[in-house]
C-alpha positions as CSV (number, residue, x, y, z in Angstrom):
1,X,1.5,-22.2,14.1
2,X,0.3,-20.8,10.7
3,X,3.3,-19.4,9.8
4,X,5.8,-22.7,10.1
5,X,2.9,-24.2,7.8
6,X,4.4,-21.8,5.6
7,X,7.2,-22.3,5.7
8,X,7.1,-26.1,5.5
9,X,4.9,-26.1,2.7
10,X,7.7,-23.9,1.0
11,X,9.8,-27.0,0.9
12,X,12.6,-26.4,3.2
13,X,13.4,-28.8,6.0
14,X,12.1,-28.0,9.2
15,X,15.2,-27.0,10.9
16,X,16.1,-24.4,8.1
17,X,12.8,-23.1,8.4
18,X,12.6,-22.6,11.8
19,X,16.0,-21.1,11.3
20,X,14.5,-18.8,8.7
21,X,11.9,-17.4,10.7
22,X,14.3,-17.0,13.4
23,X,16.2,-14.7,10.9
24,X,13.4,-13.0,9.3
25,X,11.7,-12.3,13.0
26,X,15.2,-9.9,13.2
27,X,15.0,-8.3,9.4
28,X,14.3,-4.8,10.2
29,X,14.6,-5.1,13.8
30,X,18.7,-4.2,14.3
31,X,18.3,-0.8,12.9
32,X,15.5,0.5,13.4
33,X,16.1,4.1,15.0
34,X,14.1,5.1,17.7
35,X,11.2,7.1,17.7
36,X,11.9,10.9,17.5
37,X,15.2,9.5,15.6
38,X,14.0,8.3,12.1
39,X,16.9,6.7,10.3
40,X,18.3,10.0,9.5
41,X,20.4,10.3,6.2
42,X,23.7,8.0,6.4
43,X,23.1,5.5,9.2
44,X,23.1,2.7,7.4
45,X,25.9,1.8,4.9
46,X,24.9,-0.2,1.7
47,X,26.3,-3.6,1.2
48,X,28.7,-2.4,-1.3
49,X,29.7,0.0,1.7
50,X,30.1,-2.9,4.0
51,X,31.9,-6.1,2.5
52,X,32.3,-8.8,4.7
53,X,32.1,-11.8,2.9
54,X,33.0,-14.3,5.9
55,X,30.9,-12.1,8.7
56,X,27.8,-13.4,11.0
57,X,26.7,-10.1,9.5
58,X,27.0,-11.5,6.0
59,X,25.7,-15.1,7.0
60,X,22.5,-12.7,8.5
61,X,22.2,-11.4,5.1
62,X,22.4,-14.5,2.9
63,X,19.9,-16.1,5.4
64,X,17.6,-13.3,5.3
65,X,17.2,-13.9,1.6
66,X,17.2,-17.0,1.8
67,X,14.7,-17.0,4.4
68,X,12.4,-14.7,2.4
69,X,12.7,-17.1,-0.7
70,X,11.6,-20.5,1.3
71,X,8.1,-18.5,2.1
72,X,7.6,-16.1,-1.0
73,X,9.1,-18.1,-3.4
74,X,11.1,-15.3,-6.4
75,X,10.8,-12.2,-4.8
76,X,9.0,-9.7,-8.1
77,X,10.8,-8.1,-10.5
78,X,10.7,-4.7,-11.9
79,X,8.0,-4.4,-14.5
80,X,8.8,-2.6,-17.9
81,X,7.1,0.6,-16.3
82,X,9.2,0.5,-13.4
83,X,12.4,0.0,-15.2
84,X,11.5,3.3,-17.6
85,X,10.4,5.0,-14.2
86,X,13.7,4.0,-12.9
87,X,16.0,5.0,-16.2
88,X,13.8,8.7,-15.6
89,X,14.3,9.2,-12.1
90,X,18.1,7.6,-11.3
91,X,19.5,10.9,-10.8
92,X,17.1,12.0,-7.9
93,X,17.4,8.4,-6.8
94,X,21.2,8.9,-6.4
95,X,20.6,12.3,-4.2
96,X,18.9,9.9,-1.5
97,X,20.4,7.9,1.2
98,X,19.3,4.5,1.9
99,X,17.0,5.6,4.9
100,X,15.4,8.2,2.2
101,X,14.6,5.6,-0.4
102,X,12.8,3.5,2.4
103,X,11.1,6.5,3.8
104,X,9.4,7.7,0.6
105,X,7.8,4.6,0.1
106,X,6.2,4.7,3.6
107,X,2.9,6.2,4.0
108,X,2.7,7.9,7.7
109,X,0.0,8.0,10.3
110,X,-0.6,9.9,13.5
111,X,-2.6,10.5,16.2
112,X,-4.5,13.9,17.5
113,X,-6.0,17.1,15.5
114,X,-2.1,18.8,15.1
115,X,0.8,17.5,13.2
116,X,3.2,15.9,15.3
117,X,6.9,17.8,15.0
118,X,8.5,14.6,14.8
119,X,6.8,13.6,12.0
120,X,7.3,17.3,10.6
121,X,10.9,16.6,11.2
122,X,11.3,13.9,9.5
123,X,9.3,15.2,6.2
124,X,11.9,17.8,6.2
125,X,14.7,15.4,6.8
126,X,13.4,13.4,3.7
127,X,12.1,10.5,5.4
128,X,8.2,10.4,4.6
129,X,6.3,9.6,1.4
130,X,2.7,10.4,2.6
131,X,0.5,10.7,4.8
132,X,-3.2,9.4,5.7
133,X,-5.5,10.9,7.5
134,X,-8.4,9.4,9.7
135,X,-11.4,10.9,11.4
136,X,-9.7,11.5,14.5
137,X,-7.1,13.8,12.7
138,X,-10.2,16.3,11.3
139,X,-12.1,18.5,13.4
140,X,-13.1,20.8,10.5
141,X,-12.0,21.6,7.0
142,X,-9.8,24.2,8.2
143,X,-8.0,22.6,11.0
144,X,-6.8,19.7,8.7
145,X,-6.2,22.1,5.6
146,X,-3.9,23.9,8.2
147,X,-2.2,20.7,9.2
148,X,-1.8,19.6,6.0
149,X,-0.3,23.0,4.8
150,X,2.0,23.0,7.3
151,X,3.6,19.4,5.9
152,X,3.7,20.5,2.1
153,X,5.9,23.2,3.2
154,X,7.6,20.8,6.1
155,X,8.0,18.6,2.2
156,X,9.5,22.0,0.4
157,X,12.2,22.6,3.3
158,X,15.7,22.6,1.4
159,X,17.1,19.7,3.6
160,X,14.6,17.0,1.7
161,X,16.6,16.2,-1.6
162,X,13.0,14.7,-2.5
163,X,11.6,18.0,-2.5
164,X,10.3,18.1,-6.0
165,X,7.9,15.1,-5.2
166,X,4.7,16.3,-3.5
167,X,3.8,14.1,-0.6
168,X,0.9,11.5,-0.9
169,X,-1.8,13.0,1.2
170,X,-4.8,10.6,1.4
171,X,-8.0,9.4,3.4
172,X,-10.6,7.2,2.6
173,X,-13.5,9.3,1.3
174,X,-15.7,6.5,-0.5
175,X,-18.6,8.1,0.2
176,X,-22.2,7.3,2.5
177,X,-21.0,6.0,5.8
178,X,-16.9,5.8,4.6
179,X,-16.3,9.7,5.3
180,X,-12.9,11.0,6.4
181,X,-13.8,14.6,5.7
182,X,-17.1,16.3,6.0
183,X,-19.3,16.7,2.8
184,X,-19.1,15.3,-0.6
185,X,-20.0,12.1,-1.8
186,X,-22.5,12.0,0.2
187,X,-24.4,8.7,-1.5
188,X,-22.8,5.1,-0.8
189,X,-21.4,2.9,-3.5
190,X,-24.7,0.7,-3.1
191,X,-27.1,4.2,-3.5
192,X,-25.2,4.7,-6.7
193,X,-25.2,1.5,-7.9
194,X,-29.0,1.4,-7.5
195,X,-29.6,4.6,-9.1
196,X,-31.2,4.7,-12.8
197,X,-27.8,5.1,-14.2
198,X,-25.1,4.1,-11.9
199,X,-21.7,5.6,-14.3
200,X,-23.4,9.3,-14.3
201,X,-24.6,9.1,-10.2
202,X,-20.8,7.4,-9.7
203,X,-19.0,10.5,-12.0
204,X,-21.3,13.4,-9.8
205,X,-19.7,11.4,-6.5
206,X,-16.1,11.4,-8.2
207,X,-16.0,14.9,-9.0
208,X,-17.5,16.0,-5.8
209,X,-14.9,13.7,-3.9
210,X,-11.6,15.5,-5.8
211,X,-13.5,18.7,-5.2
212,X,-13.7,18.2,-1.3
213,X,-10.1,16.5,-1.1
214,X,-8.8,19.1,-3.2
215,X,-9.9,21.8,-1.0
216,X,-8.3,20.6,1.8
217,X,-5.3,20.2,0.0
218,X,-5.3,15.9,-0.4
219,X,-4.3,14.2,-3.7
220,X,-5.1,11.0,-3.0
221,X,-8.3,8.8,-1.9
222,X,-8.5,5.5,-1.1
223,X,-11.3,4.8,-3.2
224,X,-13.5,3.5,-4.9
225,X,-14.3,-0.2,-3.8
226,X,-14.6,-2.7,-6.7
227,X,-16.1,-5.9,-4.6
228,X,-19.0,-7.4,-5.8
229,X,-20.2,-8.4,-3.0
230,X,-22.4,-11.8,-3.0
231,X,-24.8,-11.2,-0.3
232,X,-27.0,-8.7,1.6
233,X,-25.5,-7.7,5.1
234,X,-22.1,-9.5,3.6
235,X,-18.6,-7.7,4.8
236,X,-19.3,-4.8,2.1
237,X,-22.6,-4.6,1.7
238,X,-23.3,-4.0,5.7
239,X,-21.9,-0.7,5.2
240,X,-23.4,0.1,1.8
241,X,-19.6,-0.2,0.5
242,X,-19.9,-2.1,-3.0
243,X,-21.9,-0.7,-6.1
244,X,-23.7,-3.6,-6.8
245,X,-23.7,-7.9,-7.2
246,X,-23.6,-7.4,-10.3
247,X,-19.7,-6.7,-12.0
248,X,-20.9,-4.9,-14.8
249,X,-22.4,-2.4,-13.0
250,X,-19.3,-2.2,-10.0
251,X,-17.0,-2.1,-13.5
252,X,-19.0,1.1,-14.8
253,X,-19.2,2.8,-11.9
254,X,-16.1,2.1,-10.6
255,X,-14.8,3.3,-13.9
256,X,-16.9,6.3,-14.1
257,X,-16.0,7.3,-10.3
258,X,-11.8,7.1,-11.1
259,X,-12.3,9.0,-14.7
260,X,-14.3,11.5,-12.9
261,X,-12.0,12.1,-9.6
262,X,-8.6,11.6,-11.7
263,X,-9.8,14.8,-13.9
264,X,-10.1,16.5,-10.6
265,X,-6.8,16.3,-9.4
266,X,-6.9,13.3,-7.4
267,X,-5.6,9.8,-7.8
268,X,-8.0,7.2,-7.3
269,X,-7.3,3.6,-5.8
270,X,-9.0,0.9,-6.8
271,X,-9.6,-1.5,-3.9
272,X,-9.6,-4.6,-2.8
273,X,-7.9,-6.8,-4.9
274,X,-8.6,-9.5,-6.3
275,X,-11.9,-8.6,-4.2
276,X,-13.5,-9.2,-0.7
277,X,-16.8,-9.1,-2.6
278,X,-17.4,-12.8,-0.9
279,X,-16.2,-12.1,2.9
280,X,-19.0,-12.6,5.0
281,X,-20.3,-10.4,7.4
282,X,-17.8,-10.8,9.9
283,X,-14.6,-11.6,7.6
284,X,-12.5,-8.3,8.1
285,X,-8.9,-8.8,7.9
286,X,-8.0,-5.7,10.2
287,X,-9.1,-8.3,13.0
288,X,-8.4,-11.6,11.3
289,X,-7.0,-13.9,8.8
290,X,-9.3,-14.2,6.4
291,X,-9.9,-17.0,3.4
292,X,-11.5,-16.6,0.5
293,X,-12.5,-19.9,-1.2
294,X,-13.5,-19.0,-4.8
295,X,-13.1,-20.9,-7.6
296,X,-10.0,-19.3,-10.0
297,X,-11.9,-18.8,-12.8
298,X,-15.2,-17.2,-10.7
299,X,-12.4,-14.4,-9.1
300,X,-10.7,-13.9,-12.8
301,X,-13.9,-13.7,-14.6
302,X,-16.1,-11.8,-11.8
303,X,-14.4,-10.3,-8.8
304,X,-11.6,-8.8,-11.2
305,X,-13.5,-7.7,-14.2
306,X,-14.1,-4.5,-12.4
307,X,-10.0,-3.8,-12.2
308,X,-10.1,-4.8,-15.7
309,X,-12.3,-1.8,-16.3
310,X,-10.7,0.4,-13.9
311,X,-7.1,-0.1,-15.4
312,X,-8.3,1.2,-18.7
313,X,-9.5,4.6,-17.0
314,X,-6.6,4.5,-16.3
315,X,-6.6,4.0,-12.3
316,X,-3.5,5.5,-10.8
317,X,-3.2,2.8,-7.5
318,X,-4.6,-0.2,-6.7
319,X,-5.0,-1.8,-3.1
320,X,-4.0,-5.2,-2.8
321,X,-5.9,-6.7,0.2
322,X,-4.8,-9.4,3.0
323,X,-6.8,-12.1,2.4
324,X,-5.7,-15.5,1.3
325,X,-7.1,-16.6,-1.9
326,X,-5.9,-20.6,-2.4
327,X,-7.2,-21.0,-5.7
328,X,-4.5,-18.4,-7.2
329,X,-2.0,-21.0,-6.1
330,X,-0.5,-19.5,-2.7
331,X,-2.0,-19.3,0.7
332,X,-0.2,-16.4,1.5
333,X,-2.3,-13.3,2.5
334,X,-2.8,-11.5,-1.2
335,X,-0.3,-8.6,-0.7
336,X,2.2,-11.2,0.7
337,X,2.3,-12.7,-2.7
338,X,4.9,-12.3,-5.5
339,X,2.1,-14.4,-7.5
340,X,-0.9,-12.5,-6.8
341,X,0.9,-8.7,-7.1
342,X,2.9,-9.5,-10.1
343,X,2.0,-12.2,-11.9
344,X,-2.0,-11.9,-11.4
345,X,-2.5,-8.2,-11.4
346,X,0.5,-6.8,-13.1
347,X,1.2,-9.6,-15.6
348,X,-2.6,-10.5,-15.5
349,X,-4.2,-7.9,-16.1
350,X,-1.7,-5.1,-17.4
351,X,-1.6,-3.1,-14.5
352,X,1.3,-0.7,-14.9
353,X,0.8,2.1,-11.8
354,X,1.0,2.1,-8.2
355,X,0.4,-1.1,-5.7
356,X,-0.4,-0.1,-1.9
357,X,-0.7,-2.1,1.0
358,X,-3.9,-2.2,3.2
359,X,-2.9,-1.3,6.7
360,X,0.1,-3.4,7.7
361,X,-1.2,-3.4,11.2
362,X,-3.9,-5.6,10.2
363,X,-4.8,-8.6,12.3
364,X,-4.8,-11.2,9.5
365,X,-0.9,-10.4,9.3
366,X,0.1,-11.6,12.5
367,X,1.4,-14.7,11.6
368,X,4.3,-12.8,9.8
369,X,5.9,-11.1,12.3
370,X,6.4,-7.5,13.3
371,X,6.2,-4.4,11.3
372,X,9.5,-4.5,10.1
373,X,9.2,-8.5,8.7
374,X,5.7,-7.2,7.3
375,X,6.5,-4.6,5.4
376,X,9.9,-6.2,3.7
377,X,7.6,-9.0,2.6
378,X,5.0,-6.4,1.1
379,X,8.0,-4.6,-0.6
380,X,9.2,-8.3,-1.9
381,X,5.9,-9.2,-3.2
382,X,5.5,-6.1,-5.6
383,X,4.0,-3.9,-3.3
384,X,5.4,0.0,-4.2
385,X,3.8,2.2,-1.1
386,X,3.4,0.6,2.2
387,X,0.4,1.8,4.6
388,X,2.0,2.1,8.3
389,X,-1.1,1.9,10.0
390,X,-4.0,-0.2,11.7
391,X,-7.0,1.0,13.0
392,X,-4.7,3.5,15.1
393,X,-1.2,4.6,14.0
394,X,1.6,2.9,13.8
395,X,5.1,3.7,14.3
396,X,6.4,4.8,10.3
397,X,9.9,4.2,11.4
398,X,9.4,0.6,11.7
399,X,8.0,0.1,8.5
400,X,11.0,2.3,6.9
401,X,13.7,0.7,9.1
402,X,12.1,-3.3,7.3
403,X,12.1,-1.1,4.1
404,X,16.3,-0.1,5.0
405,X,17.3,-3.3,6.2
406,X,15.8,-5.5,3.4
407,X,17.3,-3.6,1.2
408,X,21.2,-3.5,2.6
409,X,20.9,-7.2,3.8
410,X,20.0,-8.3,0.5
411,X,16.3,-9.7,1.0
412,X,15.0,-6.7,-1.0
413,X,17.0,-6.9,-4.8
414,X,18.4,-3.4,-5.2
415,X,17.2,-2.7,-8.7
416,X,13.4,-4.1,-7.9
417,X,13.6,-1.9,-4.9
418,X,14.4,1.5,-7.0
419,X,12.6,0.7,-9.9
420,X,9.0,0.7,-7.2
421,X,10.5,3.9,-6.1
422,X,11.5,5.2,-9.0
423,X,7.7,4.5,-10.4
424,X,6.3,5.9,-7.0
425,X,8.2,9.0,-7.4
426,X,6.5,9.4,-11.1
427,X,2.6,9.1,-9.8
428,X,3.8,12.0,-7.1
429,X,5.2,13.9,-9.8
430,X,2.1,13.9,-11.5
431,X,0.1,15.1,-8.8
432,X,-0.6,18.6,-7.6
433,X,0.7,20.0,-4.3
């Protein structure tokens, strides 16, 4: 099994790691609320709440760290941005109970053209950072811009102390054949990346994508893609989904496209990191693990040169994907890894926003447990806002309740934990409602 490779390879005896997976298969799992009943403020006490040094509950604790450690290795610190985040926003952090904190860093899906009340509820209540939206949630500009208004104001109800935070409201609107949302940008990354001058035709597709997302009421796409991809009919390129083989011009245009959407109103994400530009044709992580064999220095000097670009527009997110990428020194998938989140992309390259998830539902995460165990190990890697979704929705209380429980049992460090928040809470802040 792939997963007690892991955890070998970690370097803890086999017992202990069988015993760790044991305990990690139960993070998140013994307090999760039911659906209809998400985690409402107080249900869970914090450690300090809860002292019980000589408990099975405490053992659970200590092992779930411990457990955590064996396969991650250090879980990631809070970077320099996130402590000043955290030293700005510690007041409104107080105001929020555990199951708050998790909530807002969980970004929501649904199924069906109407909002479902539960999930209204639970805006209300506090509970939800964002939301994203698929094809099968739009019928028409006007049916989702009524869905959507009805959760801004779900968001503005007094019983949400994070009421001041707009919600993250996003799709993925990256233009050609990747349309959420009828209209605007209508040419594909590789149209635009063929055109005679790729940064102007990828600035027209930027500003017409904040244009459409802002009339609906969005603030957030999921876009653009900065893979370079490798071959013709390769995992990108099939759908006309990467600007060009060349990273100059995906580093231009990529640039151009988050300058342009950014001054719009809308926060770009920069995705996939460190890049799928080499998946072949049939390589897609939503269905599989995939492995991506490149050479360190050909992913640091091609595959992230566009992110290199793209953090000095200043890119407000940036999608860390689930492939494995051995040659960065883990064989965890990417957004798994302390290594890869922190010290290649933060540390690396400098980037100082917002790191989401790709969908947590994803097939190439199923040696890692459920939901819960998933999204704990995201948060423990680096990873800020976690995408509770697949290709269909997923439950957002079980990627809250691994969020909760990490957090009280110890497996999550308490100041790493806020200071993602903290910085989370900023980029919301700077967005429009």
């Amino acid at each position: 099994m792939r997963a007690e490779r892991l955890w070998r390879k970690a370097g803890g005896a086999a017992a202990t790691a069988a015993a760790a997976a044991a305990v990690l298969t139960a993070v998140g799992c013994s307090s999760g609320p039911a659906p209809g009943h998400v985690g409402h403020p107080g249900t869970n006490s914090s450690p300090a709440e809860s002292p019980r040094a000589a408990s099975p509950a405490a053992s659970q604790q200590s092992a779930a760290a411990a457990a955590a450690q064996a396969l991650q290795g250090p879980a990631a610190v809070a970077t320099p941005a996130q402590l000043a985040a955290l030293r700005a926003q510690q007041h409104e952090i107080a105001q929020l109970s555990p199951a708050q904190q998790a909530g807002q860093r969980v970004i929501y899906s649904y199924n069906g053209l109407s909002a479902p009340p539960g999930l209204l509820s639970d805006i209300r209540h506090g509970l939800v950072g964002g939301v994203i939206f698929f094809g099968f949630n739009i019928s028409s500009e006007a049916q989702i811009s009524g869905v959507i208004a009805q959760m801004i104001a779900a968001n503005d109800s007094p019983t949400n102390p994070a009421r001041g935070y707009p919600l993250l409201l996003m799709t993925d609107q990256e233009g050609g054949l990747v349309r959420r949302l009828p209209g605007p940008p209508l040419e594909s990354e590789a149209q635009i990346g063929a055109a005679a001058n790729p940064a102007a035709a990828a600035a027209a597709a930027g500003t017409s994508a904040a244009q459409n997302l802002r009339g609906v009421g969005m603030n957030v796409n999921l876009a653009p893609v900065l893979d370079v991809y490798r071959q013709a009919g390769d995992f990108d390129d099939q759908y006309q989904r990467s600007y060009s083989m060349n990273p100059q011009i995906v580093a231009e245009a990529g640039a151009s496209f988050i300058t342009a959407q950014q001054a719009g109103g809308v926060a770009a994400t920069a995705k996939h990191f460190p890049g799928l530009g080499a998946a072949g044709a049939s390589q897609d992580t939503d269905n599989e693990p995939v492995t991506i064999g490149l050479a360190a220095a050909t992913l640091r000097t091609v595959d992230e040169a566009p992110y290199q670009a793209a953090i000095q527009a200043g890119v407000k997110l940036v999608m860390v994907d689930w492939a494995s990428y051995p040659s960065l020194g883990t064989s965890l998938p990417a957004a798994l890894a302390p290594a890869i989140v922190q010290g290649q992309l933060e540390q690396g390259l400098g980037f100082e926003g917002v790191t989401i998830t790709d969908a947590l539902g994803a097939g190439a995460l199923q040696a890692y447990g459920d939901l819960q165990n998933r999204t704990l190990l995201a948060a423990r890697a680096g990873m800020d806002a976690l995408l509770c979704t697949a290709e269909k929705p997923l439950p957002g209380w079980k990627c809250a309740a691994g969020l909760q429980d990490g957090y009280s049992d110890g497996a999550l460090p308490k100041t790493a934990f806020e200071a993602q928040l903290a910085q989370l809470l900023q980029l919301r802040a700077s967005l429009p409602t």
